[in-house]
N, C-alpha and C positions, 0 to 999 in steps of 0.2 A: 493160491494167492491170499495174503493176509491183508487186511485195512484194516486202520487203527485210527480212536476216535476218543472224544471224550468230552471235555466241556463244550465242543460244539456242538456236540449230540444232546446236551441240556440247553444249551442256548436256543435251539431250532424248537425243543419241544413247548421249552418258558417264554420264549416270545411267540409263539404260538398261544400259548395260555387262555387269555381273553383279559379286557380288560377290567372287570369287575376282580379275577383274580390277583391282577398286578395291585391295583388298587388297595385289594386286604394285605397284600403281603407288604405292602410300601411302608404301611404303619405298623407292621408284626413285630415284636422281637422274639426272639429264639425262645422256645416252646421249653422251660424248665419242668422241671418232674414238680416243682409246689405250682406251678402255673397252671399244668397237666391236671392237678389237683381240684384247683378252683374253679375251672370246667367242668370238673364231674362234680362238685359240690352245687355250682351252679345250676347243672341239669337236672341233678336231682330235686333243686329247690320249683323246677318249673311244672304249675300243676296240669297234668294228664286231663282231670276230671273240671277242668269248667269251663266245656262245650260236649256238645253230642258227637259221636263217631261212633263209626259200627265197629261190632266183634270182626277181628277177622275169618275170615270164612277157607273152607276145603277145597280143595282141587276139583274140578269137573271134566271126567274126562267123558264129553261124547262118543257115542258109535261113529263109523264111517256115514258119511252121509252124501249121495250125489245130485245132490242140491247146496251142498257145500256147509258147512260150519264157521263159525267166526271164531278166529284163534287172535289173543290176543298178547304184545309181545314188543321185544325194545332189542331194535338192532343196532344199538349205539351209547351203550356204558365205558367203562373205567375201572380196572382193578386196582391193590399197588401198584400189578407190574409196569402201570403209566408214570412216569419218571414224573408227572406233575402232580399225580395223583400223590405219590409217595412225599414230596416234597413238602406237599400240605398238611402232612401226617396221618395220612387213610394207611392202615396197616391190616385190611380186611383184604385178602387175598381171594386170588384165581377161582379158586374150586368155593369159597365161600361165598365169591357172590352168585354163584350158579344155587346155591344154598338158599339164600336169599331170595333168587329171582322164583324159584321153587316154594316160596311162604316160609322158611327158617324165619325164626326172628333171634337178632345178635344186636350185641352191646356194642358201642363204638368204642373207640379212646377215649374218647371224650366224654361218655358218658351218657351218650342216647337211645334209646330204643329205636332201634330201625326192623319194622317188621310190614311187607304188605298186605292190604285190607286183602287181595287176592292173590293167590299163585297165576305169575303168567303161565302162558302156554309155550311159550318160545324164547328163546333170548340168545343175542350173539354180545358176547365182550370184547369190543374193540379198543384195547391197548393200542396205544401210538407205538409203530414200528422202530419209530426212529430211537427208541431206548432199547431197544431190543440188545441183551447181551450185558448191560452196563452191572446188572446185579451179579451177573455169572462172574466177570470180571473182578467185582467187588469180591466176592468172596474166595478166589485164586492165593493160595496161600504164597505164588512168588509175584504176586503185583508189586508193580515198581511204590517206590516212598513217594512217588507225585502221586499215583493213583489211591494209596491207604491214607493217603490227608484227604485227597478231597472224597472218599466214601466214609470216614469220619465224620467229615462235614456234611454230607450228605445226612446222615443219622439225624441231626441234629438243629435243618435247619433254620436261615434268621432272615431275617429281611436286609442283610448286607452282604450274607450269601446270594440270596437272590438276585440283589442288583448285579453282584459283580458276573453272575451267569446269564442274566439278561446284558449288560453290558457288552456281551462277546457275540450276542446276536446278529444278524442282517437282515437285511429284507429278503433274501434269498437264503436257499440252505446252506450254510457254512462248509469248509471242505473236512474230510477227517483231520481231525484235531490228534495231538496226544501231547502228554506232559512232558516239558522240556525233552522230545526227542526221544524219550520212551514210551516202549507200548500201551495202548489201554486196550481198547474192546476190540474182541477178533470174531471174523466171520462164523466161526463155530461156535463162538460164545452166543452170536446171535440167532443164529441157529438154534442152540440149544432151549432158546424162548420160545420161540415159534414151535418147536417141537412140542413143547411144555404145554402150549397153548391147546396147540389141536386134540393132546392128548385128554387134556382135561376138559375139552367139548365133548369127543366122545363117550368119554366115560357118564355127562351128564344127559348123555341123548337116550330118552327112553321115547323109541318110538310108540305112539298111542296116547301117550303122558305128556311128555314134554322134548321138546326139540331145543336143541343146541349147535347152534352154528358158529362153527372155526373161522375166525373172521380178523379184522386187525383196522387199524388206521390208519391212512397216508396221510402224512399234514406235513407241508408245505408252510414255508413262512412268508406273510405280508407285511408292508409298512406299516406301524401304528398299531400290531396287534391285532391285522385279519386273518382271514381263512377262507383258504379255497380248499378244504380239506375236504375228504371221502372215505366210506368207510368201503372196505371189502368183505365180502362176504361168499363166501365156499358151499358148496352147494352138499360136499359131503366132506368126507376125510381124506379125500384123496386131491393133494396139496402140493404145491412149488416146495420144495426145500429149500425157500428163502423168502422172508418178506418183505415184498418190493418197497422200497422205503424211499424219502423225499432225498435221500443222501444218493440215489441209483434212478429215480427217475423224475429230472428239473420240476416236468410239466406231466399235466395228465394226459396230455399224449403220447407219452412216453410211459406212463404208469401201464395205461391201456395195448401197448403194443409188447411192453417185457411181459405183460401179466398172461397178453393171449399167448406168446413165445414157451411162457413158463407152466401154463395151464393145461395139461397136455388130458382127452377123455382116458376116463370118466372125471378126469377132474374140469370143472364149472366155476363160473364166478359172475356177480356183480358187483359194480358201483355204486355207493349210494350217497352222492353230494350233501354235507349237512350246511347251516347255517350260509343258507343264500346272501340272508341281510349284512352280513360281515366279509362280504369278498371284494367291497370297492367299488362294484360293477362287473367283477370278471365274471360273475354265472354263467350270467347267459349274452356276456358281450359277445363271443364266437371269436375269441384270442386268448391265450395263452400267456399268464406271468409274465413272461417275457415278452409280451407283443406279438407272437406269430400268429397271424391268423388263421383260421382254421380253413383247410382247403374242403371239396365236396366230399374227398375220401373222410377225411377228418371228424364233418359230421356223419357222415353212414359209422363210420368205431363207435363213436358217441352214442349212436342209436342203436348199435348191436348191442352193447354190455352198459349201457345206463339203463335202464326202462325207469327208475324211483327216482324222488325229491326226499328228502326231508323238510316239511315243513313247516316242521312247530318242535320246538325245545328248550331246554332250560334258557339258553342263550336267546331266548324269545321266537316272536312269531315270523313267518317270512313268506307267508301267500301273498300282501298286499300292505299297501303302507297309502296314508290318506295324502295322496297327491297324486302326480302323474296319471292320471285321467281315472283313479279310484275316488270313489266318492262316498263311496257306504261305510257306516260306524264302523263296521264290523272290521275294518281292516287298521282300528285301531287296536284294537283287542293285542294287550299283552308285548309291545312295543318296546323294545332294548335301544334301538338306534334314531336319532330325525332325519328327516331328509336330508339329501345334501343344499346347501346353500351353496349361489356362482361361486365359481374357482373353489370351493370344498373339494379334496382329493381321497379323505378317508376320513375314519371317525361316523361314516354319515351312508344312507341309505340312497345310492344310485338308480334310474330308472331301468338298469340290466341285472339286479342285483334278486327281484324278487319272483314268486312261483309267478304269479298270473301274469307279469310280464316274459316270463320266459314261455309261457303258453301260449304269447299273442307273437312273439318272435318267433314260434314251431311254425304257427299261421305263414306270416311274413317268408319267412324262408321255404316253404314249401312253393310259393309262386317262383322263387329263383330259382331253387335245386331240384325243386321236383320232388322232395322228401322232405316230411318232418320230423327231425330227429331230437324236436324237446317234444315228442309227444311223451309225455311219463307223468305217472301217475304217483301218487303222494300218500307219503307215511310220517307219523312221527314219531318221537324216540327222546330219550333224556339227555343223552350226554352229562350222566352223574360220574361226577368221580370219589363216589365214598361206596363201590362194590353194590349200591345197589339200585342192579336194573329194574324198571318199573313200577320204582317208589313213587308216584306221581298223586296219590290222593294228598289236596291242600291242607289237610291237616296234619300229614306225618313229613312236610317237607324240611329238609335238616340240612341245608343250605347245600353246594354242590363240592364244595373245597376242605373240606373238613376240617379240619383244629381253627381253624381260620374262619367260618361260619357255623360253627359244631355245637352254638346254643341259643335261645328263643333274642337274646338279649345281643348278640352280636351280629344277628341277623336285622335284628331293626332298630339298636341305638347304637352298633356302630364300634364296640369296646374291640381291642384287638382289630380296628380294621375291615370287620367284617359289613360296613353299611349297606355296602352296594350289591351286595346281595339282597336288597330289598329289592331292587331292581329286575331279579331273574323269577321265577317260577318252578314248580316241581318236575315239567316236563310234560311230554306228549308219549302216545303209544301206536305203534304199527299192528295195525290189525289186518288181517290174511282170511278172503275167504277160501276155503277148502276144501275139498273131499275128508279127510283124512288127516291127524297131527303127526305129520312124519318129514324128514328134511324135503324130501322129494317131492310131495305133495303141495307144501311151504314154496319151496322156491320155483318149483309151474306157476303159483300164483300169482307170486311176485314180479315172476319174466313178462307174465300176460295183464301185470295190472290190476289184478283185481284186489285190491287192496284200498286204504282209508286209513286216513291218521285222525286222531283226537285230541283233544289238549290237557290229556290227563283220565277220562273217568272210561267207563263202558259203552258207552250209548251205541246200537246194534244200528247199521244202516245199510241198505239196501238202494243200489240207483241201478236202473234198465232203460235204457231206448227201446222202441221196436214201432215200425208205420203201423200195426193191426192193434196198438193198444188206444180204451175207451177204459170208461168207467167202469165195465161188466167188471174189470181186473181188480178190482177192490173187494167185491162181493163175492169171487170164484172161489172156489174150494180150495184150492192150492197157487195162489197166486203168483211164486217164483215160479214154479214149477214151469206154466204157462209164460212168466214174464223171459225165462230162458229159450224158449219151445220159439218165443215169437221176435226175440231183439238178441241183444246184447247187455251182459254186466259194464258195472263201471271198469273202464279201462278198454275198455274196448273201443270199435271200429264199424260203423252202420251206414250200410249203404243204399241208398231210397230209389226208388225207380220213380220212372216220369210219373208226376201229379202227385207221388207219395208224402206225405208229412210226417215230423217225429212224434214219437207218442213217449212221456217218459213215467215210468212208474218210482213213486220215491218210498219207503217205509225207513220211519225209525222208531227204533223202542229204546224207552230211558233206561239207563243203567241205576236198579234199584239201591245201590248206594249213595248214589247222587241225587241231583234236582230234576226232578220235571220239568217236561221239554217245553221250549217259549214259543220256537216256530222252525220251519223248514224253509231255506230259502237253495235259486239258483242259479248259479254264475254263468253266462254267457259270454263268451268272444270271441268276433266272426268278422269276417273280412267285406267291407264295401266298399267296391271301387277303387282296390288297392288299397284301402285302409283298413285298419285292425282298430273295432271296437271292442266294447263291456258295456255289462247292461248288467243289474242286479234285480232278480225279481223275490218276494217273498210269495212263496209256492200255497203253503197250509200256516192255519196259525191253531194256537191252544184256546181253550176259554172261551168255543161259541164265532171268535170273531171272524169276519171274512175280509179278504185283502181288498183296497182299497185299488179300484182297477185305477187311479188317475196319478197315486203315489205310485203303484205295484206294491206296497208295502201292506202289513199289516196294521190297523190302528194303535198306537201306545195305549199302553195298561202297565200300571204303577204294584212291582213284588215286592211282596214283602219278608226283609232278612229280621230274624231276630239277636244284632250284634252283641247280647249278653250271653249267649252261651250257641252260637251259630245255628238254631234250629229252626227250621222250614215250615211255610202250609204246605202241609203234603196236597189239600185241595188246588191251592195251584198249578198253572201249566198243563200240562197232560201227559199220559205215560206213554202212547202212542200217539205217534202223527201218519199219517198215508195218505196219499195224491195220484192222480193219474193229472199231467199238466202238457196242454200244448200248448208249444211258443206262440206268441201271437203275432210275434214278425217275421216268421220264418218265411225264407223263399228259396222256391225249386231252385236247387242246386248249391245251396247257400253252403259253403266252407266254415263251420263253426267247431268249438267245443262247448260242453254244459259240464260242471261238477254243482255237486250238493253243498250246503253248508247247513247242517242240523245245530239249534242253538238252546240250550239250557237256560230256562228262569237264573236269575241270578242266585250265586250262594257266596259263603265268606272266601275270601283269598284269603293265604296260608299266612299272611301279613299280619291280617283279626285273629287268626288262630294265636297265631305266638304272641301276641298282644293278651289274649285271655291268659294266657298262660302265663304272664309276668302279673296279673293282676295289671295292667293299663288299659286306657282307649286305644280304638285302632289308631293309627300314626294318620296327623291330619295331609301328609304329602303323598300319600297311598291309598289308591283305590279299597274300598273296606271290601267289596263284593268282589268277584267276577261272574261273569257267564259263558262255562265253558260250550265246548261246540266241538263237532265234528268235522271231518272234510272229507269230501270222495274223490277218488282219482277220477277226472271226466273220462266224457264218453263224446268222439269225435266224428262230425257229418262230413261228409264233402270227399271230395279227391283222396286225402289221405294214404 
């Protein structure tokens, strides 16, 4: 059977886009070769040398270790082969960004050095399926005269191009399209991507070294420019001969039921939802685009092949948003969308939309069904689409759209379009504790949780429950070792006997490219009387200080950045924090979750950097600093 498609298949992926991307392209005109030009004369005029950044550094690869290792890694990039990515003008390919994610440093079009301070350990390229085949097509030497105009155009594109493919878009997925009645993309063509794809995961999978996982995107179109999109993720090479795309399955309950249909052992798969903040409310509303709501079976799919979040990425932060019953700074941290305001439909940040409500919904719904099936734990990831996966240090961010944010000067005044990219971030990273750097290894950890997302740097973090931990746990000889022996890691499930209380052991150590750490805090929500609270406690602090038992906070103490050239008191902060903490309002039996939130002294956002780099002040509408942080996937008491 043949299906044929074509500018609806651009329409579904560019109204999908985001709106920062819409945004640069509304002002763009079509990328000439002297235009081409005066981008890389531009890049090259922007100085390297005035702020500090470290040399980049070598690969490390650990032994096996059964206390597990921290592999660090982005399971949610962009090559060309993403029909948006292409559009913007990224011509850095498949196999080169696996080059990249590996520490290659490559040139762009545009004229920027894009090289990571560190080789990840891991990384999956998730190209939007829904393009899948359009290049194969393009290059068929009998493609119809509808299809060699617009892959011309395609080459080439302008911001009146775009409109009129965004103009063909819906709020749902469009049906296959073809040109006046003639063929465009056929199943084999798309096929022949997907083929492409996995091949060239394999090829970059060295186990011990680095892991590559065969993996893709479903995206799905919202009104306005959202996303309830997912990425998939293959556990090995042994793969559907087809990838399930938003054109073959409406909803993701359909995604999830062709995918286990198609997924046949050894072949394996997760889901992994990105940008919460952007779905409307559908998260964790428990309905379907379409309004179906989700029956009990519905959540039990949900719980078998979701276990991850995504909860931090370029498209910003999405654990918590400073309303609906959040109250700590912290969940202002790095903010793309505002709340919504009454009768707000989109554009705006719903009370279903974010991680920690979808945490306190697992709660809630576990008193109906019996099951919690948003218990998952949380990763972060880029979603760059200029080929390179876990470019995320704030001094090499090179905006995510490339010819269209692909210099210091279009990132932050805005020429070509590119303002609102001031708006986004370099990205977040999914870290995997482990045994071993090998796919298998990788994805047990992932199934069971034991993972943590960052919002960009290394910071190593460690969380454990267990009833027999005290302070001796800080002072033992091998403290995981015991903290495993006696609880549970993050992601996990602990169950207390009569009169038992939790005991939580926290460590983290700063990632020595970065700032020194400010404090450790930890998030609670637990169920009273049918109600679903949160509570924020700050755990350990840096600098001597001790928390303030009436706030739970730590005392304020004023860091200091030095905005002429970004450089640090390294005396600052601390390179190490560790706690052993009991809740102090825990009660026998109590149904709750705890995750970490590890928070770094402030340093410059990428903002100040590229501001140094045109020789200006930081932009007075822009935070000059941030304070990056970590998140652990919780660890959950109660019934469960």
């Amino acid at each position: 059977m043949r299906w044929i498609y074509g500018i609806g298949v651009l329409a579904l992926v560019v109204a999908g886009g985001g709106y920062w991307y819409v945004q640069s392209l509304l002002t763009a005109p079509m990328y000439s070769d002297e235009a081409l030009a005066e981008m890389q004369e531009n890049a090259l005029a922007q100085r390297e040398d005035a702020f500090v950044q470290p040399a980049p550094q070598a690969g490390a690869f650990p032994p096996p270790n059964p206390l597990h290792n921290a592999y660090f890694g982005d399971l949610h990039s962009h090559s060309n082969l993403s029909f948006d990515s292409y559009i913007f003008g990224n011509r850095i390919s498949l196999d080169e960004a696996y080059q990249i994610a590996r520490g290659k440093a490559v040139e762009s079009a545009w004229g920027e050095r894009i090289q990571l301070s560190q080789p990840l350990d891991f990384a999956a390229v998730t190209d939007h399926a829904e393009g899948f085949g359009l290049f194969e097509a393009c290059d068929t030497e009998t493609a119809s005269a509808g299809l060699k105009d617009f892959c011309t155009r395609f080459e080439s594109p302008s911001a009146s191009f775009f409109l009129e493919l965004r103009g063909a878009g819906e709020a749902r997925p469009p049906k296959p399209y073809s040109w006046d009645g003639e063929e465009g993309v056929s199943a084999s063509q798309a096929r022949s991507t997907w083929e492409k794809i996995v091949e060239v995961a394999n090829r970059h999978n060295v186990p011990g070294e680095f892991t590559a996982f065969a993996a893709y995107e479903y995206s799905p179109v919202l009104p306005n420019r959202g996303k309830i999109h997912r990425n998939i993720i293959f556990r090995n090479g042994t793969v559907p001969s087809h990838a399930v795309s938003a054109f073959d399955a409406r909803t993701e309950l359909d995604l999830w039921r062709m995918l286990s249909e198609t997924c046949v052992a050894p072949c394996d798969f997760i889901t992994i939802p990105h940008n919460p903040n952007k779905t409307w409310g559908l998260a964790f509303a428990g309905h379907t685009i379409d309004g179906d709501v989700y029956t009990a079976d519905d959540w039990k799919m949900r719980d078998a092949v979701e276990p991850l979040v995504e909860v931090f990425q370029i498209k910003g932060n999405s654990e918590c948003s400073l309303g609906y019953g959040a109250t700590d700074e912290e969940c202002g941290f790095e903010q793309f969308l505002p709340d919504c305001e009454e009768g707000q439909t989109t554009g705006c940040i719903f009370p279903t939309s974010m991680v920690r409500d979808g945490l306190k919904i697992g709660l809630a719904l576990e008193e109906d069904i019996g099951l919690n099936p948003l218990d998952f734990g949380m990763i972060g990831s880029t979603d760059t689409h200029n080929s390179n996966p876990g470019d995320t240090n704030e001094y090499d961010f090179r905006g995510a759209s490339a010819l269209f944010t692909g210099t210091a000067n279009q990132r932050i005044n805005g020429s070509r379009g590119g303002r609102m990219a001031a708006f986004q971030n370099p990205g977040g990273l999914a870290v995997v504790w482990a045994p071993e750097n090998t796919r298998d290894a990788l994805f047990d950890a992932m199934e069971r949780k034991e993972v943590y997302a960052t919002s960009g740097t290394r910071i190593r973090l460690r969380f454990f429950a267990g009833p027999a931990y005290d302070e001796s746990l800080l002072n033992a000889d091998n403290p995981v070792e015991r903290a495993y022996k006696l609880g549970v890691p993050m992601g996990g499930s602990l169950s207390l006997g009569e009169g038992e209380a939790p005991g939580f052991y926290i460590s983290a150590l700063r990632d020595p490219l970065s700032a020194p750490l400010d404090r450790v805090q930890i998030v609670k929500g637990w169920v009273d009387n049918g109600e679903v609270k949160e509570i924020v406690h700050d755990v350990v602090c840096s600098g001597g200080r001790s928390v303030d038992p009436a706030t739970r906070r730590c005392p304020a103490v004023t860091h200091s950045v030095d905005l002429t050239d970004c450089s640090l008191d390294q005396e600052e902060g601390a390179p190490a924090l560790a706690s052993v903490w009991h809740d102090p309002d825990y009660q026998s039996g109590q149904r709750a979750f705890y995750y970490v939130r590890a928070v770094e002294v402030p340093s410059c956002r990428w903002s100040t950097y590229d501001a140094l780099r045109l020789g200006l002040a930081p932009p007075d509408d822009l935070p000059a600093t941030i304070t990056e942080m970590a998140w652990s996937s919780p660890i959950w008491l109660g019934a469960h």
